[in-house]
N, C-alpha and C positions, 0 to 999 in steps of 0.2 A: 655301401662298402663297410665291412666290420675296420673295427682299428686296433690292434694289438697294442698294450701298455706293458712296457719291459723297463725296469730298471733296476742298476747296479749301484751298489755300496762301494764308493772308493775313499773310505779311510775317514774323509772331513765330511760324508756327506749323500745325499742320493741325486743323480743325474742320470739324463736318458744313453740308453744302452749304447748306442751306435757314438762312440767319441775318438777321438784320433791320436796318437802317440809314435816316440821314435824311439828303436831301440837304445839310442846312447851314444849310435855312431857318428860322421861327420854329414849322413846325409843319410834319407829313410832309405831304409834296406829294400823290406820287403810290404807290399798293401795286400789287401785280399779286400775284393769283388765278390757279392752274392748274384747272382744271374736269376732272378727270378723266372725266367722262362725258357731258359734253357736247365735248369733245377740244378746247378752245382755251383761250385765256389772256386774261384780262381785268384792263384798267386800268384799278382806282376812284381817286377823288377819295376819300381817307381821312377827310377833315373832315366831306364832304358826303354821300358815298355816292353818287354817281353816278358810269355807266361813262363815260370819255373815250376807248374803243377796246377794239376786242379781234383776236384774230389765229387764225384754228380750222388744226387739227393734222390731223386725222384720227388712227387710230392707235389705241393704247394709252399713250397720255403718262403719268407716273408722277412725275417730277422732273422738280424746276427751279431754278436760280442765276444767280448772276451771272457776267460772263465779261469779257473783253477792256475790266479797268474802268471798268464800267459802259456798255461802246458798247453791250453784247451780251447778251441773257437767252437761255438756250440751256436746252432740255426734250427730257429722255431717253426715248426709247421701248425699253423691254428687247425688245417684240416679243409675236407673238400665240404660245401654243402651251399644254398639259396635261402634268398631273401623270400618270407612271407609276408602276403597282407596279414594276416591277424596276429603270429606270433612272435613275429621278429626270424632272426637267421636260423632257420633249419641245416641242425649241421648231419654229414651224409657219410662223415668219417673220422675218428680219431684224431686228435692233437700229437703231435710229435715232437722227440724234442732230439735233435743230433749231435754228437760230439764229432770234433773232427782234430785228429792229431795234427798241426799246421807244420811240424818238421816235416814230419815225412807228409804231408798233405795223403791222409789216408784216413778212412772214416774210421773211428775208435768204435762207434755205436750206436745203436738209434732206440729210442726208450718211448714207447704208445704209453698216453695219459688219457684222458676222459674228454669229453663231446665241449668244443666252441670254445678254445682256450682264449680268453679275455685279458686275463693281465699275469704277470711272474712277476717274482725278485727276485735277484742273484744276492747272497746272503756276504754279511761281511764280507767273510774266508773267504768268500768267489767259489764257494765248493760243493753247494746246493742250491737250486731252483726251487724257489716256494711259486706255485703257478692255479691258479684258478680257472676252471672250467665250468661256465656256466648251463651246460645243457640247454635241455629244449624242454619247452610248458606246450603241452598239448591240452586238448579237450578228450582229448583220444586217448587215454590211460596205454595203450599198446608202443602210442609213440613218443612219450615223455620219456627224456634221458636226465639222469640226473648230475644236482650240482653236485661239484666237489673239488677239493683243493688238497694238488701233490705237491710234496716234496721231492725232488729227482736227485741223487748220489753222481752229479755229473762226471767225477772220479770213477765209479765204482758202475754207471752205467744201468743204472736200477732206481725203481722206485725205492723209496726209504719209507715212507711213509702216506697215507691219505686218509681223510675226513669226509665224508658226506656234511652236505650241509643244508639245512629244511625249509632255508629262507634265500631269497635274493642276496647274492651279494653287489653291494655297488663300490667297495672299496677294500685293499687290504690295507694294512701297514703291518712292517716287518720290525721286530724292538732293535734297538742297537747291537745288540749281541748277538743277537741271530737265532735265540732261541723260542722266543715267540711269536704268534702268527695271531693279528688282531682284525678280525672279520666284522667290517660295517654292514648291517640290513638298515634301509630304512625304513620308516613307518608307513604303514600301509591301512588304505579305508577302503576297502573292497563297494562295489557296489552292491553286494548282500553277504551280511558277515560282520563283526565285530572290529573296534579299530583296534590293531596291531602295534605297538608303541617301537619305536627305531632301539635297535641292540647293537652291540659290541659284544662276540663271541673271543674268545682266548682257545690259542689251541698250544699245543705243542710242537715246533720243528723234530723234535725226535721222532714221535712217535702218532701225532697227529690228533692225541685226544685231547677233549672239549676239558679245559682249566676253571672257566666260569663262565657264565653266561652275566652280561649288565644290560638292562633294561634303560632305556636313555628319556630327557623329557624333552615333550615336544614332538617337532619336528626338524630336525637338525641334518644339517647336510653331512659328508664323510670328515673323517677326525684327519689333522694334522699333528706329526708328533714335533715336540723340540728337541731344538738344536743337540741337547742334553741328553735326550729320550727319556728323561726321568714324565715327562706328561704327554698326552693327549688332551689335545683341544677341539671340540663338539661345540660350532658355533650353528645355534637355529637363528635363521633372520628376522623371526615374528609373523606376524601377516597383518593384512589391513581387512577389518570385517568391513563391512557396509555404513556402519556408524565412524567406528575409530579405527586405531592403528591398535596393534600391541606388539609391545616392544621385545628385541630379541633376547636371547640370552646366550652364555658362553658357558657349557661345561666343563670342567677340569679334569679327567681322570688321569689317576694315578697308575703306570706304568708298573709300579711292582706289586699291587695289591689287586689292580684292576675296582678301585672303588674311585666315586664321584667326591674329588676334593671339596670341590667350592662348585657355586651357580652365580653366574656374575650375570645382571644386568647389563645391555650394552646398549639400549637406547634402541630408536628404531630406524630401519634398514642400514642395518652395517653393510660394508660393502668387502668384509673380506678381512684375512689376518694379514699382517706382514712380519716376519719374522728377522731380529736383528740377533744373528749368529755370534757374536764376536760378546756378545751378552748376556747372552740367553733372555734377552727380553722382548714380549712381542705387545706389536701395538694393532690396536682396533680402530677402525673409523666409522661412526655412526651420524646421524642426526639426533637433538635431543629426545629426551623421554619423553614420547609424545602425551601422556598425561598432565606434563608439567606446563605449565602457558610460559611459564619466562624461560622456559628451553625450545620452545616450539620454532623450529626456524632456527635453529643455531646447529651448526657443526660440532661433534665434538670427536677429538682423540684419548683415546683410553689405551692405557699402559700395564699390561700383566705384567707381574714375575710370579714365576712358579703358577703357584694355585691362586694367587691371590690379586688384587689390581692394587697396583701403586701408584697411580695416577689418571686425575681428567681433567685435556687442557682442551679453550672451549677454541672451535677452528673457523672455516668460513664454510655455508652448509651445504650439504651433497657435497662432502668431502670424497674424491677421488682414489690417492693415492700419494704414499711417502717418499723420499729420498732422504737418503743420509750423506752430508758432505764428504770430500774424500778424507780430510784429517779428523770424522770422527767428531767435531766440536759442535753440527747441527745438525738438526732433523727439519728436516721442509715437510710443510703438510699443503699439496693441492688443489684447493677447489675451485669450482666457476668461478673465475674472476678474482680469487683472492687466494694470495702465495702467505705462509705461516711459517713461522721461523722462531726452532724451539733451542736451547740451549740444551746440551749435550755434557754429561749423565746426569745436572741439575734435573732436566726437563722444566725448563723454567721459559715461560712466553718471551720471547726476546723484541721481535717486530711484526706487523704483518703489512704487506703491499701489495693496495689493487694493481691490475694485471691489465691488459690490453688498454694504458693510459686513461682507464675509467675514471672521472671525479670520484676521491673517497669522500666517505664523509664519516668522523673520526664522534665513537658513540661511546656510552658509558664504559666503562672501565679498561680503554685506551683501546678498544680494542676498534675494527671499520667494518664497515657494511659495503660489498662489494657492488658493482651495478646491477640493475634490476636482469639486463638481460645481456651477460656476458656471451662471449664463445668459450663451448666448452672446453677447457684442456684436454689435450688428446696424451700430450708427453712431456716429461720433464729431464733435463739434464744438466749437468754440472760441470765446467770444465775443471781439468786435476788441479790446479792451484787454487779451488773454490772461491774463486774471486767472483765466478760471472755466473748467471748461468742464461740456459736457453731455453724457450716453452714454445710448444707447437699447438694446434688447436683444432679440433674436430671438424673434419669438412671446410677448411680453410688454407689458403694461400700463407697466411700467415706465419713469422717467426719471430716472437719478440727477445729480446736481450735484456737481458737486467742486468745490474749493478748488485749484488748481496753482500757486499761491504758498508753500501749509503743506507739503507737500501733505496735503488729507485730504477725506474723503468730508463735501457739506455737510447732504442731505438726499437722500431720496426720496420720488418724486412720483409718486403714482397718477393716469394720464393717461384721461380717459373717464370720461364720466358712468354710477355706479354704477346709476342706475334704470334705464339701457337694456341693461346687462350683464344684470344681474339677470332684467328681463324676459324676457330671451332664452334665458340659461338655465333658465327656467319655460316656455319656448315648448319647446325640444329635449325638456323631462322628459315634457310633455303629451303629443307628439310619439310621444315613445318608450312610452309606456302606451298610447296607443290603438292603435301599429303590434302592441303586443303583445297585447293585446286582442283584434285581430281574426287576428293569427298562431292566437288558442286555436281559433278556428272555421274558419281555413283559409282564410283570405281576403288573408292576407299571412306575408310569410317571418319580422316581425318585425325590423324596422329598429331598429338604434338610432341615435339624432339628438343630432349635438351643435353644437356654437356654434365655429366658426371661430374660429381663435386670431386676436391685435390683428397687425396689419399698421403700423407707426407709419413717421412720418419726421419731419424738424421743420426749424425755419427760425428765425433768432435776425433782431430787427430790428438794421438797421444799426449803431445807435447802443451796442446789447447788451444794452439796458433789459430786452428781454423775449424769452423763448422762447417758439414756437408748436411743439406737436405732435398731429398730425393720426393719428386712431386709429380705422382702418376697420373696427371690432370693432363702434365703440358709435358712427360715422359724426358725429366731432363734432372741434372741435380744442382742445385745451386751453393756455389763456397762462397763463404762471410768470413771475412775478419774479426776475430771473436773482439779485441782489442776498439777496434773503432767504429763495429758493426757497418761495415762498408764491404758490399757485394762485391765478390774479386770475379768471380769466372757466373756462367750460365752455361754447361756443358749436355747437352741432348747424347741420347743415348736409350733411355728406357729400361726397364728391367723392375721388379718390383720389390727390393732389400737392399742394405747397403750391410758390407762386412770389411771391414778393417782387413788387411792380411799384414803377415809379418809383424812388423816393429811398425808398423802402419805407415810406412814408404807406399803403397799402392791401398784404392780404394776401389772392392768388387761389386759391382751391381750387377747380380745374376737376372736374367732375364727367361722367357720361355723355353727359349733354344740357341741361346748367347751368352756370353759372355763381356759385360764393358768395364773394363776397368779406367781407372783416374792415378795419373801418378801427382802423388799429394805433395813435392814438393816443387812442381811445376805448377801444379792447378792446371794438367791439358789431360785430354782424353789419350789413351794408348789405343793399340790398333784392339777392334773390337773380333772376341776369337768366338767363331761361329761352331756351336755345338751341333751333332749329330743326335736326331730326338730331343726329347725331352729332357732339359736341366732340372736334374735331382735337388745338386747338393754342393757345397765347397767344403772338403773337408783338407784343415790345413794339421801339416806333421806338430808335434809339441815343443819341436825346435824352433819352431815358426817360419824357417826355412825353403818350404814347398806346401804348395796345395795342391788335393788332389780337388779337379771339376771332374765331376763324375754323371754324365750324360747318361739318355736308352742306350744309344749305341756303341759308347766310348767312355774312357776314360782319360782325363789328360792332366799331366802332371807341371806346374807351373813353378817359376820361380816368385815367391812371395813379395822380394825386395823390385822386382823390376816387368815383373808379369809377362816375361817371355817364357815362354813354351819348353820345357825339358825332354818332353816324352808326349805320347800317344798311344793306348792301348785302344784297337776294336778289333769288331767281331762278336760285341755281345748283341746277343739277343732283346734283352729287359736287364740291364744291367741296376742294382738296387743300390741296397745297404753297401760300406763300403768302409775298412780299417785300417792304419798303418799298424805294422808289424809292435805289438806288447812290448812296456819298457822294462827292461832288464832293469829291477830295481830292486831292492829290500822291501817284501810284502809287508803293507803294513799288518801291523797288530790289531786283534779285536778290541774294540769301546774296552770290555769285560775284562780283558786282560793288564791294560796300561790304565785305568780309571775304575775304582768300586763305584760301582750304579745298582739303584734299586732293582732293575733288572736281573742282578746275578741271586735275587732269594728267590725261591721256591713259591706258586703260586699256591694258595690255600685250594684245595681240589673240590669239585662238587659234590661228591662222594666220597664216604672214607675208603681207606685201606679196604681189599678183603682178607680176612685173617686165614 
């Protein structure tokens, strides 16, 4: 199954296309439903459940957002075509892209783009689609379609502009302002043929012509930009040949020249950027420099700004991943068995504490050596007064509580009710005795059956009174008192996510074709509301007020504070994607316009002028 990548620019930032909002009233006006198989889009009355219009597509529609602030709902058709064994999705028809006037619920227009449309952006303004269509690679020269990347005039109903393009792409990014279009290829070692080194192509959103071409080293995965958009960041992971490791590196380019700032060292197998917004600083997690012996086995965190690293603090190793407290005064660094705790904007080592009440044992330069064979951390989280926080752990029942004031471990919390664990591993043992059983007469090979390890995730309510973690083992969720780590409820139910609704008064565990909510200031389950097909999605208004549960065959509208039932829309067919009614707000401004960024110069061209 292909998967469409659509995302929009709202002001602070990039997020997935499909998000939920209220016009401003005292309760969501209007939603609109994509009907994937009945092909049209329909606008309920949220409160009431009734349709006030709808607009049919034909097609294969898939996605839908919002566009030209709110004038516009615009739904993506990637196009009809099949999967092949050798070459990937053979497409069999055109990418489409629709606008649809959502006042009068009446199609504005429908705009054909190019073959196996992969990924868009909706540009700052909301007023252009930058969208990628990777065609088809044949052996068969009659039946290669090729790449290329449109720009669409969602206003104006036209293409504006396109580029061919001669290599793979596996990434765009979009710059801040909206005027250039930066195309990841990566490296490629054909099996006969010379190696191809990984590029970064510049185009223009006006006009769609090639700005520069940058040839990248290594082999580096796709660029992320910052917060800032003044850089792109080109991190390769290294590889490990047969003898040694060789260690990664981080490229820096520069956004308004499109050249390679700096080549940063990052040690080997980073596991990834993470990026602190509110800063513009981003931090790296590696293992040390595998050349070096007294880094060999150590964790470290590295700290860019800009082009350049201002910092490496050394962590606990196979370092996972960060959090930052909510007041902003620490940074936690994750690994197997040991939690790190850096001061904040010093970046200055503060403490660190082994993790699942391992003996530490406390090694040269104050720093600890966690146990040989921890579990691995799966999640971390913080409650809002950053007094405590919570760790979960990979294939495990487990919930431990810390103390991040002492620091020290406060307790651990068996999550999931023991009589359904139990059960089931009576169920696998039965299980495995009869399969062997009838192995002895030749009626089976002799299976053995075991019990799926916990799958956990959890959710802290606003206030931080309480932790929920939700434990697909024993399909129930279990509340803790974050305060004296003492288990208040054990509520079965099942379902596989937990989402906060409202002011976090009700806690939703979406399930297959269910719905169960938890009201959280009871700690009891509310009645459990049975969906029609398949459970998409919970998308709640910006009021916080209502959500919509948006099932195959239904859509149902709830109250967020108390998770009774408002409304009921069916009659869909494949009911999909799904929106509240655009806020009626002050658009914001371009990056380019309230902020000078490198961005607003002119790119040096690869050709001159012709005279």
């Amino acid at each position: 199954m292909r998967r469409l990548r659509v995302m929009v620019a709202l002001g602070f930032g990039w997020t997935t296309a499909v998000w939920a909002a209220d016009p401003g009233t005292d309760s969501p006006d209007r939603s609109f439903v994509l009907d994937t198989e009945a092909k049209a889009v329909i606008a309920l009355d949220a409160i009431t459940g009734k349709t006030s219009g709808s607009v049919q597509l034909g097609g294969q529609p898939d996605t839908m957002f919002w566009a030209a602030h709110g004038e516009r709902l615009v739904v993506i058709d990637p196009g009809p075509g099949e999967m092949t064994a050798r070459s990937g999705f053979r497409p069999r028809g055109r990418s489409s892209i629709a606008v649809i006037d959502p006042t009068e619920m009446k199609l504005a227009g429908r705009t054909e783009i190019g073959w196996n449309l992969e990924e868009a952006f909706l540009d700052p303004g909301g007023d252009r689609l930058v969208a990628f269509c990777s065609g088809y690679r044949s052996q068969k020269p009659g039946e290669a379609l090729p790449r290329e990347i449109y720009v669409v005039d969602i206003v104006q109903g036209r293409v504006a502009a396109r580029a061919n393009m001669p290599r793979p792409v596996a990434s765009l990014v979009l710059s801040k302002d909206g005027r250039t279009i930066m195309a990841f290829s990566p490296a490629e070692e054909p099996q006969e043929g010379s190696f191809t080194p990984a590029e970064l192509r510049f185009l223009s959103v006006e006009t769609g012509e090639l700005l520069l071409e940058l040839p990248l080293n290594g082999d580096p995965g796709p660029p992320a930009l910052s917060h800032n958009g003044h850089w792109l960041y080109i991190l390769d992971p290294g590889r490990r040949d047969k003898k040694d490791k060789i260690d990664g590196n981080l490229q820096v380019v520069s956004t308004s020249d499109g050249t390679i700032q700096s080549l940063i060292d990052v040690g080997s197998e980073p596991s990834g950027l993470f990026f602190d917004d509110s800063s513009d600083r981003v931090f790296l997690l590696s293992n040390g420099a595998a050349g070096k012996d007294e880094q060999r086995g150590q964790g470290e965190l590295r700290v860019i700004e800009g082009a350049l690293p201002a910092a490496t603090i050394r962590v606990g190793p196979s370092p996972s991943f960060v959090r930052i407290s909510p007041d902003r005064s620490r940074l936690y660094v994750l690994a197997p068995g040991l939690l790190t705790a850096i001061k904040m904007p010093a970046l200055e080592l503060e403490w660190q504490m082994a993790l699942e009440s391992a003996e530490a044992i406390v090694a040269k330069g104050g720093l600890i050596t966690p146990p040989k064979h921890p579990y691995p951390v799966d999640e971390f989280a913080i409650a809002p007064d950053g007094r405590c926080g919570f760790v979960l752990y990979e294939e495990s029942n487990k919930l431990q509580v810390v103390d991040l004031e002492k620091p020290a471990p406060v307790a651990t919390v068996e999550t999931g009710r023991a009589a359904v664990r139990f059960a089931k591993y009576l169920g696998a043992v039965a299980a495995t005795a009869a399969s062997a059983a009838a192995s002895a007469y030749g009626w089976s090979p002799g299976d053995v059956y075991t019990v799926a390890p916990a799958d956990t995730s959890m959710a802290i309510r606003p206030d931080g009174k309480y932790v929920y973690v939700l434990n697909t083992q024993t399909e129930d969720v279990t509340v803790v008192d974050s305060a004296t780590a003492r288990v208040v409820a054990k509520i079965g139910g099942g379902g596989d996510r937990l989402q906060l609704l409202g002011g976090g008064d009700v806690l939703a565990i979406p399930g297959y074709s269910s719905l169960h909510l938890i009201d959280t200031r009871a700690q009891k389950a509310l009645p459990e509301i049975p969906i029609d097909g398949v459970l998409w999605s919970l998308l709640p208004s910006e009021d916080g007020r209502h959500v919509l549960a948006v099932g195959e065959k239904e859509v149902i509208c709830l109250d967020s504070s108390t998770g009774r039932i408002v409304a009921k829309a069916r009659g869909f067919r494949q009911a999909g994607p799904a929106l509240f009614d655009y806020p009626r707000r002050p658009a914001p401004e371009l990056v380019a316009q309230t902020q000078p960024s490198p961005q607003s110069q002119p790119f040096p061209r690869t050709q001159p002028d012709e005279q």
